[in-house]
Residue, then its C-alpha position, 0 to 999 in steps of 0.5 A: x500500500x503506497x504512503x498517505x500523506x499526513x495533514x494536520x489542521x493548525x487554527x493558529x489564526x486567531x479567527x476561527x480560520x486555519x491551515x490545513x499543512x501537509x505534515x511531511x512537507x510542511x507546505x499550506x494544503x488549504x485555509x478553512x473558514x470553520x474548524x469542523x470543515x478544516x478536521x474533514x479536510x486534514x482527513x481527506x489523504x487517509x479517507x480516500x485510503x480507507x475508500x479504497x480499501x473499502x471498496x476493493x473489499x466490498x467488490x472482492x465480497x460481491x463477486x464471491x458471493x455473487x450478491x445481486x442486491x442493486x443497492x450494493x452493486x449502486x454504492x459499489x460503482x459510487x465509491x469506485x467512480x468518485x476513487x477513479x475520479x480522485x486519482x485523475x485529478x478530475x474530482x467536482 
């Protein structure tokens, strides 16, 4: 599995704002205006992780089980499409 960058929030301004810095280069990845938002965001390299190995799972589950259910095989496709968008750079 390839290394997931680590960010940190860092309310250090004062204003409710704060940085959003990426913990091996030191380097501002984003300003956020709210706290709840910058935490979502310092998340964002490990939940694009966890998707991924999430997803990859629940495909390997539903091909065995040759489980039918469209809702899983919708929510299946979702994860995967927004996983593919993300790694293009072609995301929103």
């Amino acid at each position: 599995m390839t290394e997931v960058a680590k960010w940190y929030p860092s309310s250090g301004m004062g204003s409710g704002q704060g940085l959003i810095i990426d913990e091996g280069t030191g380097k501002n990845i984003a300003v956020a205006y709210d706290n709840a938002d910058a935490q979502l965001i310092a998340a964002a390299p490990e939940l694009l992780q966890v998707l991924v190995e999430v997803s990859g799972r629940l495909a390997l589950w539903a091909e065995i089980a040759e489980d039918d259910r469209r809702e899983d095989r919708d929510a299946l496709r979702n994860a995967q499409d927004v996983i593919t968008q993300i790694e293009r750079g072609e995301y929103g």
